[in-house]
C-alpha positions as CSV (number, residue, x, y, z in Angstrom):
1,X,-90.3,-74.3,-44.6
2,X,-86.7,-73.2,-45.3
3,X,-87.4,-69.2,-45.0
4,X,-89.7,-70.2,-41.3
5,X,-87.0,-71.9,-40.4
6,X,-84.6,-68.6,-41.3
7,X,-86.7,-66.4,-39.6
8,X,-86.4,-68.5,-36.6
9,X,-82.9,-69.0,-36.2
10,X,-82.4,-65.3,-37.1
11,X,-84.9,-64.1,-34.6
12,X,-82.9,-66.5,-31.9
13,X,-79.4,-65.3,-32.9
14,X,-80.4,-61.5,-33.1
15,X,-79.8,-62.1,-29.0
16,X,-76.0,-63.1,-30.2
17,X,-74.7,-59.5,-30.3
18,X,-71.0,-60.5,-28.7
19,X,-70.8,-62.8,-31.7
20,X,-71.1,-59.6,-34.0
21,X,-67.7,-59.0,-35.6
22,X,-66.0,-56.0,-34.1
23,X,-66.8,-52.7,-35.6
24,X,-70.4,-54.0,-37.5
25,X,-73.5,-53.5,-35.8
26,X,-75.0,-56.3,-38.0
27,X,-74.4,-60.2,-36.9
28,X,-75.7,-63.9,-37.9
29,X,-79.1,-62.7,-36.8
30,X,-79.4,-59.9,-38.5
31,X,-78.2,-61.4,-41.7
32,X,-80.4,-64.2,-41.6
33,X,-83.6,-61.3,-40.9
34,X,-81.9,-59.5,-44.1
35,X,-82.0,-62.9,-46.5
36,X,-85.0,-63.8,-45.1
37,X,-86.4,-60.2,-45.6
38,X,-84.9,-60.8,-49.6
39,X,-86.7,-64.5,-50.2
40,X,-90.0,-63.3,-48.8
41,X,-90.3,-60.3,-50.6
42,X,-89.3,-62.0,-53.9
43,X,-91.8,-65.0,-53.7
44,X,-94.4,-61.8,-52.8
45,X,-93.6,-60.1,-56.0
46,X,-93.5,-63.5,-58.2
47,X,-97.0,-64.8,-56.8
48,X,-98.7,-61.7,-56.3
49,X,-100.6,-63.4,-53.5
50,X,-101.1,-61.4,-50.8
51,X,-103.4,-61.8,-47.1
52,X,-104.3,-58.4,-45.9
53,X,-106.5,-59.0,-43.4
54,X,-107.2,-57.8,-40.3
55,X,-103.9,-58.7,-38.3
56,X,-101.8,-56.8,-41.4
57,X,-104.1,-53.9,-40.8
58,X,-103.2,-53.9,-37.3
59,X,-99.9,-54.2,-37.6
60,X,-99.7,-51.6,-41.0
61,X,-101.4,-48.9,-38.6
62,X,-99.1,-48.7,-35.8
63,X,-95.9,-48.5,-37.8
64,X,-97.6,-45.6,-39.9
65,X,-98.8,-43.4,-36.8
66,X,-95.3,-44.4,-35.3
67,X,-93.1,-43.5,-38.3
68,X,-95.4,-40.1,-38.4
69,X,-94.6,-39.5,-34.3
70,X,-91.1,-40.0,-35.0
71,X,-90.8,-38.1,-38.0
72,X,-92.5,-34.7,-36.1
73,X,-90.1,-35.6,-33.3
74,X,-86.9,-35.4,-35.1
75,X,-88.0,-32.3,-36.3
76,X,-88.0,-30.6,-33.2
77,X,-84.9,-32.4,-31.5
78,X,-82.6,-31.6,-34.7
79,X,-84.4,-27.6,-33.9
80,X,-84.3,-28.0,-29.9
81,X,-82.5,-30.8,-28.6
82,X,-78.5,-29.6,-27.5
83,X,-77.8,-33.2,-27.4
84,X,-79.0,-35.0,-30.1
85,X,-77.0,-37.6,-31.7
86,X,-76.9,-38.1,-35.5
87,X,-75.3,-41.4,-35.0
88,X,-78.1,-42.8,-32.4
89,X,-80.9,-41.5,-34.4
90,X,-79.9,-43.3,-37.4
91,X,-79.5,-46.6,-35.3
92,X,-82.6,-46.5,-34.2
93,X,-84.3,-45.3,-37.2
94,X,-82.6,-48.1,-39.3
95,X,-83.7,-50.9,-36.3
96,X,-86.8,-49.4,-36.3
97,X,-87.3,-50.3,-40.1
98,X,-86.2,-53.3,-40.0
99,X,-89.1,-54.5,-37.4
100,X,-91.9,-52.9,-39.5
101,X,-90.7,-54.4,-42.7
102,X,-90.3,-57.8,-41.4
103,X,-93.5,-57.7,-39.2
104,X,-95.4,-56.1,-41.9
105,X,-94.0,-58.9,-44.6
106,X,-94.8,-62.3,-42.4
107,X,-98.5,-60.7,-41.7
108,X,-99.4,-60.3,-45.5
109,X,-97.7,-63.3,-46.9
110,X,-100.3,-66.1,-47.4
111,X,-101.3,-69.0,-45.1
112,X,-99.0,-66.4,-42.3
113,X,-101.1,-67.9,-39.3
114,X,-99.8,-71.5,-40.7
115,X,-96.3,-70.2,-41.3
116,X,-95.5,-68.2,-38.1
117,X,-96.7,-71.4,-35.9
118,X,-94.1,-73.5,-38.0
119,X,-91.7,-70.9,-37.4
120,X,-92.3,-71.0,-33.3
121,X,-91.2,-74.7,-33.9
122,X,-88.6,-73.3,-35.6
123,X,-87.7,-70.8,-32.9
124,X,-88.2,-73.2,-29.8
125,X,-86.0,-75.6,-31.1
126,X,-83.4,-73.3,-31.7
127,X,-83.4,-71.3,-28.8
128,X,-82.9,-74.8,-27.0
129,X,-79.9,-76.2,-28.7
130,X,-78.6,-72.4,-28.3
131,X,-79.2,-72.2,-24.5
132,X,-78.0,-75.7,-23.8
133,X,-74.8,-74.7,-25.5
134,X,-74.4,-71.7,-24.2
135,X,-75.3,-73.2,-20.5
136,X,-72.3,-75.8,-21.4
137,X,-70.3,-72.9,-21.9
138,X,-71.1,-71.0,-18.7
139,X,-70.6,-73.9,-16.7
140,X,-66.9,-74.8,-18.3
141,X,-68.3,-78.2,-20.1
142,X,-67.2,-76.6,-23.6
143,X,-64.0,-74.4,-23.9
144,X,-65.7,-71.0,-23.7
145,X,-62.3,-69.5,-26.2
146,X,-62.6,-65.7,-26.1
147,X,-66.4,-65.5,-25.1
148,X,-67.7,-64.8,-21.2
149,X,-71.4,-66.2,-20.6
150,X,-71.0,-64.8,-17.1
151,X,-71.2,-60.8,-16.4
152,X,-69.7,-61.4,-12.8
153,X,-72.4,-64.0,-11.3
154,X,-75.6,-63.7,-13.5
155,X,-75.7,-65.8,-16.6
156,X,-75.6,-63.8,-20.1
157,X,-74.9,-66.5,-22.6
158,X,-73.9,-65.0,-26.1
159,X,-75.9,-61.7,-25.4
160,X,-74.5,-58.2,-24.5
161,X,-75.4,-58.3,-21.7
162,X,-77.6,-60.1,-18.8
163,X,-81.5,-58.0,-19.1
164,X,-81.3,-58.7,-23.0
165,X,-80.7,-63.3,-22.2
166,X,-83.5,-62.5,-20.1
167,X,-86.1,-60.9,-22.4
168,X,-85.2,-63.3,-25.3
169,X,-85.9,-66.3,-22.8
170,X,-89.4,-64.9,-21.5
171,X,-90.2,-64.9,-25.0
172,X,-88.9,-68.3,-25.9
173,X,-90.8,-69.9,-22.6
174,X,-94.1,-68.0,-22.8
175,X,-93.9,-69.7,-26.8
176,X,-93.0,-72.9,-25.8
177,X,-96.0,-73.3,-23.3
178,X,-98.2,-71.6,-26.0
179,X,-97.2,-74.5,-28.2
180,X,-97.8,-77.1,-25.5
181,X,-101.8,-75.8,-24.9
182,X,-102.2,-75.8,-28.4
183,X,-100.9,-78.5,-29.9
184,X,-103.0,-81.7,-31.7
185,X,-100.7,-84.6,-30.6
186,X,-99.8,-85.5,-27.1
187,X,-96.1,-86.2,-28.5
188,X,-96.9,-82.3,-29.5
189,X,-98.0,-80.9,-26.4
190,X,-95.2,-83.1,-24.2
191,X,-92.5,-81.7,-26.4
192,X,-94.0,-77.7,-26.2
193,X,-93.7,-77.6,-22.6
194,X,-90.7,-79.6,-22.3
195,X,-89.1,-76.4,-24.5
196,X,-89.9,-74.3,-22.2
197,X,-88.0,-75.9,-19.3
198,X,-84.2,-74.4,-20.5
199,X,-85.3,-71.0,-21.4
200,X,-86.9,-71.1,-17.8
201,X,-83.5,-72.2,-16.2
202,X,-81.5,-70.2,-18.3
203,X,-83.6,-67.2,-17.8
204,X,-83.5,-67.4,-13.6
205,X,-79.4,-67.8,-13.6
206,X,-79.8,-64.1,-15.5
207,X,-80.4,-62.8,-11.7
208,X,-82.5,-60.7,-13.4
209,X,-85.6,-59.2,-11.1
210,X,-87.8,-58.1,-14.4
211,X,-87.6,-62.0,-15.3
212,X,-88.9,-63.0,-12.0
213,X,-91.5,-60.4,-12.0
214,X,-92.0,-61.3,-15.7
215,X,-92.3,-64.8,-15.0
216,X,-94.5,-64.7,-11.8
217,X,-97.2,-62.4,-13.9
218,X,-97.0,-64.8,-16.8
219,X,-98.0,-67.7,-14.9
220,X,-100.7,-66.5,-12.8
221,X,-102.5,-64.7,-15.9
222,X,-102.2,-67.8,-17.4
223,X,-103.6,-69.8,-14.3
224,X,-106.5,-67.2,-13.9
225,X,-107.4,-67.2,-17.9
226,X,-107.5,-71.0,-17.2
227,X,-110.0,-70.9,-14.1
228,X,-112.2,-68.7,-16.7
229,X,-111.8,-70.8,-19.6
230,X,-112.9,-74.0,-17.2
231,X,-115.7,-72.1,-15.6
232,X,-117.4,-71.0,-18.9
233,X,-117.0,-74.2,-20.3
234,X,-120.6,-74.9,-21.7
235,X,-120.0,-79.2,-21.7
236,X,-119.3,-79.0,-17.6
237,X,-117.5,-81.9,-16.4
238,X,-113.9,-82.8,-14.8
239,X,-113.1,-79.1,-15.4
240,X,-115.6,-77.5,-14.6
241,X,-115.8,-78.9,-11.2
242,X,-112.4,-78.7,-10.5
243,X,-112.1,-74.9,-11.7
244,X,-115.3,-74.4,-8.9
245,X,-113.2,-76.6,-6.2
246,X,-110.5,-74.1,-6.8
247,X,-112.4,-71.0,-6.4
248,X,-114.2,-72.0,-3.4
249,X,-111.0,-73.7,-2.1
250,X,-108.5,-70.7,-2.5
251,X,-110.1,-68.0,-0.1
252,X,-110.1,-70.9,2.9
253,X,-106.0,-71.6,2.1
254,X,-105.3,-68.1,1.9
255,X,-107.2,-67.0,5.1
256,X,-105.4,-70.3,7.1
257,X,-102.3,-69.4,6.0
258,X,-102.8,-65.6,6.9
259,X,-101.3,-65.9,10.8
260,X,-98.7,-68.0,9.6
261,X,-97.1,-65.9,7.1
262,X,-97.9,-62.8,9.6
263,X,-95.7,-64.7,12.2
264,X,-92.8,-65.3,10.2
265,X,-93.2,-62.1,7.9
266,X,-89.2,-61.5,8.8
267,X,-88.4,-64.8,7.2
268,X,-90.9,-64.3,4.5
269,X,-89.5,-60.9,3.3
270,X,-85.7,-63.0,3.7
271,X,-87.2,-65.6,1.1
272,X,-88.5,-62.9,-1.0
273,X,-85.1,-60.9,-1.0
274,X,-83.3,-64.1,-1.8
275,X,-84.7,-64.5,-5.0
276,X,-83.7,-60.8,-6.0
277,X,-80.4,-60.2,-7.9
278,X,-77.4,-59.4,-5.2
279,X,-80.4,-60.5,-2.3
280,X,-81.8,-56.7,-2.6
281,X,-78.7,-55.4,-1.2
282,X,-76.8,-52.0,-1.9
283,X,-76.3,-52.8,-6.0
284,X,-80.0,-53.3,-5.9
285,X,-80.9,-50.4,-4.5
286,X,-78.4,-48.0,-6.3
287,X,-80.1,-50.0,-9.6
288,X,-83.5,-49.0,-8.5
289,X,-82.2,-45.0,-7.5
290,X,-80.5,-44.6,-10.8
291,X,-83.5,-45.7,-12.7
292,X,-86.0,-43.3,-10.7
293,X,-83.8,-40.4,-11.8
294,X,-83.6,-41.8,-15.1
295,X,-87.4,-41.7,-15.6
296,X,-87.8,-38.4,-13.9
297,X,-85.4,-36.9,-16.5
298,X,-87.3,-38.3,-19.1
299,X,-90.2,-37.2,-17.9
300,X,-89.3,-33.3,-17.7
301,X,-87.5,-33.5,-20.8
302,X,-90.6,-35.2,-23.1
303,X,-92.6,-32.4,-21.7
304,X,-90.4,-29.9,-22.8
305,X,-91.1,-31.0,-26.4
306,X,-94.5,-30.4,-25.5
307,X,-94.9,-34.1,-25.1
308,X,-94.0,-34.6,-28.9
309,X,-90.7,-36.0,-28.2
310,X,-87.1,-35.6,-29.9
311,X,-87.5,-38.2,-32.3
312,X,-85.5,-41.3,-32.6
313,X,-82.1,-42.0,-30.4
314,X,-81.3,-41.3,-26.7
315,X,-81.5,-37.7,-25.5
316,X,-80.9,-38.0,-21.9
317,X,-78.0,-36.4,-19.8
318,X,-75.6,-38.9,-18.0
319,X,-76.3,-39.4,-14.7
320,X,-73.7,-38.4,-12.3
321,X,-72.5,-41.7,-11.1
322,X,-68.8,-42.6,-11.2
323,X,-69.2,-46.2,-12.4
324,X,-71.1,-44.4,-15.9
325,X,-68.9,-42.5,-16.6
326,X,-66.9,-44.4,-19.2
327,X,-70.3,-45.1,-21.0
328,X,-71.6,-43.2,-24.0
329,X,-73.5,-39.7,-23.6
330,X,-76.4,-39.0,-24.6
331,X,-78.4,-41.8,-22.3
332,X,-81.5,-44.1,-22.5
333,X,-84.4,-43.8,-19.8
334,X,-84.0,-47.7,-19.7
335,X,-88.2,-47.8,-19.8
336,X,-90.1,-48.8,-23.0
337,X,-92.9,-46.5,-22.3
338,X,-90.8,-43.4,-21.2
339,X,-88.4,-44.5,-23.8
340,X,-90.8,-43.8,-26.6
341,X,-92.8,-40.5,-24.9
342,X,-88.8,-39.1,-25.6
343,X,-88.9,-40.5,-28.8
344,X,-92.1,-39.8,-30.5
345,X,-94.2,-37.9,-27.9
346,X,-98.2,-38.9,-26.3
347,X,-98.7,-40.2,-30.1
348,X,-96.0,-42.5,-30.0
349,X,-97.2,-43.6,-26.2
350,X,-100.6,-44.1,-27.3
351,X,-100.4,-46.5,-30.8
352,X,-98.2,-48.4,-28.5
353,X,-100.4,-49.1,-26.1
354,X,-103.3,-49.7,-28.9
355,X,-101.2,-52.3,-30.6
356,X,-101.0,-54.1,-27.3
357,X,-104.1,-53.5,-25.9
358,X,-106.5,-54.3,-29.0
359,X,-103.9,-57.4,-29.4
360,X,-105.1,-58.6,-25.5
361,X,-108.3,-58.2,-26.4
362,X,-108.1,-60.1,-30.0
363,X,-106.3,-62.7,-27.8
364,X,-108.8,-63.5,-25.4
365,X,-111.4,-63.4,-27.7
366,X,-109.7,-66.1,-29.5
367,X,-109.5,-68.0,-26.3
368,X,-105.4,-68.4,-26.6
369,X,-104.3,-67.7,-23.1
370,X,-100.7,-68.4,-23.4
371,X,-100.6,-65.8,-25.8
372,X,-102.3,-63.2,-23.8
373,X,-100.0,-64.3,-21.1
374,X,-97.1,-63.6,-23.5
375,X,-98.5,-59.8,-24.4
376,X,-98.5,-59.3,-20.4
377,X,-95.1,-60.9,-19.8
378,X,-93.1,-58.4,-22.6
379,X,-95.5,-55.1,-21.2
380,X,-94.3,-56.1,-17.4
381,X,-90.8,-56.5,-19.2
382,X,-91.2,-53.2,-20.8
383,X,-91.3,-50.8,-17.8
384,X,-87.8,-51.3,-16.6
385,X,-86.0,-51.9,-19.9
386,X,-86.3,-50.8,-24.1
387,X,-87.4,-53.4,-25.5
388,X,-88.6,-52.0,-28.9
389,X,-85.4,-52.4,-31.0
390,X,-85.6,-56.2,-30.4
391,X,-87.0,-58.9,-33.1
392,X,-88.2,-61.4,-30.2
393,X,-91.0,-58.3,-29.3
394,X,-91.6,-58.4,-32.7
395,X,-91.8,-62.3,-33.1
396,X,-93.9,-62.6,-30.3
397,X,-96.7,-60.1,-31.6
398,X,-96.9,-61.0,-35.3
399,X,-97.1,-64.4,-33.8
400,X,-100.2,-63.0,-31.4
401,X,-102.1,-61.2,-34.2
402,X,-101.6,-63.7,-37.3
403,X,-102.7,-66.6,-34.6
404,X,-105.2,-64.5,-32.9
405,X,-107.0,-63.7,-36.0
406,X,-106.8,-67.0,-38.0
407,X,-108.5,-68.7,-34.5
408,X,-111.0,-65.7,-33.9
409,X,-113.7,-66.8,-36.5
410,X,-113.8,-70.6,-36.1
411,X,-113.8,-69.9,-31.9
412,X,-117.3,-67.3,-32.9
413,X,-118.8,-70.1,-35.0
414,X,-118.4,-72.4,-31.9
415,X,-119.6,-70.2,-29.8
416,X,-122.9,-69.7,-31.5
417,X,-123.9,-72.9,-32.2
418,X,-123.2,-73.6,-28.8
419,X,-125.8,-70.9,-28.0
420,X,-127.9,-72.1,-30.7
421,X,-127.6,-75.3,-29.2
422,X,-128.6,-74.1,-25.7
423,X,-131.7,-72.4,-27.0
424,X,-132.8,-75.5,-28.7
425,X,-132.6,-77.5,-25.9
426,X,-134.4,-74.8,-23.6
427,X,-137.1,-74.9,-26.4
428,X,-137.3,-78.8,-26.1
429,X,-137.3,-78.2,-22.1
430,X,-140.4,-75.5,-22.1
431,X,-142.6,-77.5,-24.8
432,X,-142.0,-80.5,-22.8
């Protein structure tokens, strides 16, 4: 219980990079992810009990196809690349280790199913004393000392900056409500989706527009997976008939409410700027330009390494903008995807979207729809930001795959003797 609980709190306060002493790249998180990292692997070596099954094998392949994309692309950037950056590239080679060790480690440890749910207890928890902290910080309840939460008027807590609160707080709500569908007791199930009330409020003062979008496709995957679940529900009742009332119901709101929303579209498109960071004025838009060059440069330039990338690090040009130019050269293209077609080529691209994709699948197989919803939430996260370096991404899938594949069997068995059951019964009905 004492390394879940590590793993937790170091997965929480990897977020906490202004809290890094100055000079170090490493901070509490990290070094809780290190110790952790240390116990785990000793009590491996002294039991000898290991659990490689299906979600370690999962998890094993990616890193090895990745680690062999990025290894042919470093080749070629170190031959072709004018601006690659020793520095970066070890950065990112030495984060990128780090997630495969520790994702790799908590997937073949025994009982890791058991374990990683203990350690989303662990990592709700935490993230809600954090945030409520760090909210009595930003609002001037607790002397703030050297520390900023604010970077101007969105909400950044203890984190760099305000995109990286925002991730780490999809994360922490889409685990929360997993733990409150899931969960035995009703004290349980109250007290999972009561934890995911602060990340929710902490996450919208971010300003950020990915957490909106990240939020709105989160909880409508998760109301349509519900519908399904309902619908195919073999017992009927309450469900059942209410999941039907919906369906029918929906169409006939949506087509009443159609002239209204066409009279007031002006006030409609007013609401829906509103919610955007800066109401979608000219920071917005100048946010939205620079990343569309961003991903065009990364485009041309991954296809100039014959779409086997540079290998780890940045390797795009600054952009021309006078408010950049004090930052570091070369630059990011600020898109998980494009991010890693720079990095390690189609290859890279492609056991990516595997690792996600089978994952989905796995999940709604398994019939946990808060965890699907959570695989959705980090890919919508994705496309506007890096997310790879970042042990929440990696919390979130090894708590997917070892959950996913511990619930997969028993959910099959249920399955067919439900069928079993059916046939029976239609037997009984046709001899009758």
């Amino acid at each position: 219980m004492i390394r879940d609980a590590m793993l937790a709190a170091g997965t929480v306060l990897s977020a906490a990079s202004t809290l890094r002493l100055p000079g170090l790249p490493l901070g509490a998180g990290e070094v809780l992810l290190a110790l952790w990292l240390a116990l785990s692997g000793t009590h491996l070596i002294a039991t000898g009990r290991i659990d490689a099954g299906l979600a370690f094998r999962r998890m094993g392949t990616f890193w090895c196809v990745f680690a062999l994309s990025l290894g042919i692309g470093a080749f070629l950037g170190m031959l072709f690349d004018p601006i690659v950056e020793g520095a970066s590239m070890a950065h990112d080679a030495m984060a990128y280790v780090l997630m495969a060790t520790i994702s790799c480690l908590a997937l073949i440890l025994p009982d890791n199913a058991v374990r990683m749910r203990r350690s989303a207890w662990f990592l709700v928890g935490f993230a809600n004393v954090g945030l409520a902290f760090q909210l009595a910080l930003g609002f001037g309840l607790v002397p703030a000392g050297g520390i900023d939460p604010w970077y101007w008027n969105r909400f950044r807590g203890w984190s760099e900056n305000p995109n990286q609160a925002a991730l780490y707080c999809a994360v922490f709500s889409a685990v929360a409500i997993h733990l409150g569908m899931t969960a035995q007791s009703r004290g349980a199930r109250v007290a999972g989706w009561m934890g995911a009330v602060l990340p929710l409020v902490a996450g919208r003062l971010t300003r950020s527009d990915t957490f909106l979008l990240t939020m709105l496709g989160l909880f409508g995957l998760l109301g349509a997976l519900r519908l399904k679940t309902w619908l195919d529900d073999p017992a009927g009742g309450v469900r059942r008939t209410a999941a039907m009332a919906i369906l029918v119901a929906a169409p006939l709101v949506l087509a009443s409410l159609l002239p209204f929303v066409w009279s007031e579209r002006t006030d409609a498109s007013a609401l829906a700027l509103s919610l955007a960071k800066d109401h979608g004025g000219d920071a917005t838009m100048q946010t939205a330009n620079l990343r569309l060059e961003l991903w065009r440069s990364a485009i041309r330039k991954g296809l100039e390494s014959a779409s086997f990338g540079f290998g780890p690090g940045p390797h795009l040009e600054r952009p021309n903008v006078p408010r950049l130019a004090t930052l570091p050269r070369p630059f990011e293209a600020h898109s998980t995807i494009l991010d890693l077609f720079l990095q390690g080529g189609i290859i890279a691209v492609g056991i990516f979207a595997w690792l996600h994709v089978s994952t989905l699948r796995l999940l709604f197989r398994a019939r946990l729809d808060a965890l699907a919803a959570l695989v959705c939430a980090v890919i919508i996260f994705g496309i506007s930001h890096f997310i790879l370096r970042h042990p929440i991404l990696w919390f979130g899938l090894v708590l997917c795959l070892a959950e996913g594949c511990a619930r997969l069997p028993a959910m099959q068995a249920r399955l067919a003797s439900t069928s079993r059951a059916g046939m029976g019964q239609g037997g009984r009905l046709c001899a009758a």
